[in-house]
C-alpha positions, 0 to 999 in steps of 0.5 A, a space after each residue: 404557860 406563865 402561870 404553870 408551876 415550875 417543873 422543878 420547884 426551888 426548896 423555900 428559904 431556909 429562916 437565915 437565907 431569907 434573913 441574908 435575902 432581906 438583908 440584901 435587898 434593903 442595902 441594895 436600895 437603901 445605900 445609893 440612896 444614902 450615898 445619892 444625898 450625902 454627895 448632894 448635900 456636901 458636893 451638889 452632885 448627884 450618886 448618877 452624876 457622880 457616876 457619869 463623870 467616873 465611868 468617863 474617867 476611867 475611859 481613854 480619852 476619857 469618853 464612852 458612846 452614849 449607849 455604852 455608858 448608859 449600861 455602865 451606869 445602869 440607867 436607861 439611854 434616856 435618863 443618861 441623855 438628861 444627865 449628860 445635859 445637865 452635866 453639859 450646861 455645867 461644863 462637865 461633860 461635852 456630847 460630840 459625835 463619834 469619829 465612826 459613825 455619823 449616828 453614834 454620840 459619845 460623852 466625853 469628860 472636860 478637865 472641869 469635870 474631872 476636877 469636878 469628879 476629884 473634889 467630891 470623890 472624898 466625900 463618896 470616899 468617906 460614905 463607902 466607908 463608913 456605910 459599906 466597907 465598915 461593915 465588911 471589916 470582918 468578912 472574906 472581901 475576895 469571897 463577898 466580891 465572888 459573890 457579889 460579881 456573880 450575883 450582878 455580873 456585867 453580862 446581865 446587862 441593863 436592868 430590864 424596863 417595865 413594859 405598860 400591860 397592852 389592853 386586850 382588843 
């Protein structure tokens, strides 16, 4: 089945979509990474780590479960549990069971780590600016964020993770 054409197949790119495509594409992958080094190198503080301690920032008290803000982050549970250790042996972040269920784990943000988030927020500040928002000056942002929002829309959830081809029996 996989391999059966579409039923009803998608007209081709016209030359300006695949141009908006591409366009796309590459800022998707090329801006976090971009971001991801000017923090490090300035703040020593990675574009996920950064992301941890903002997520949890915005959150009363300041905490999410572990899966929740896995998703929020969008990376898998077990890169956050590395992430948030390594926050954890900084201070930044402590790990502590949820009050509603003995299985739950909930990072939680500590004052050195909000702290830590508003020191390195003006040099995200500064990159998002001039690697993003620069370019948009002339743009409709209401519209650009429709788009944007119903591209990557929250309900898609966490990116999909490959899975290794089984071998045949």
């Amino acid at each position: 089945m996989a391999n059966e054409p579409a039923r009803n197949p998608r007209a081709p790119l016209t030359p300006d979509e695949e141009l908006a495509w591409r366009a796309l594409a590459r800022a998707v992958l090329v801006i976090p990474k971009v971001l991801d080094g000017e923090l490090l190198q300035a703040q020593g503080l990675g574009l996920t780590e950064y992301s941890v301690l903002m997520n949890l920032s915005e959150q009363p008290g300041r905490s999410m479960r572990m899966s929740e803000l896995a998703n929020a982050v969008l990376i898998s549970v077990s890169g956050l549990t590395r992430v948030v250790e390594r926050l954890t042996r900084q201070g930044l972040v402590e790990r502590v069971k949820a009050d509603t269920d003995g299985r739950g784990q909930l990072a939680v943000l500590t004052p050195a780590g909000l702290a830590r988030l508003e020191k390195a927020y003006p040099t995200l500040l500064a990159g998002v600016r001039e690697h993003v928002m620069d370019h948009l000056a002339d743009l409709d942002l209401a519209a650009f964020t429709q788009a944007m929002s119903g591209i990557a829309a929250p309900e898609m959830g966490p990116p999909v993770r490959r899975i290794p081809p089984t071998s045949p029996a």
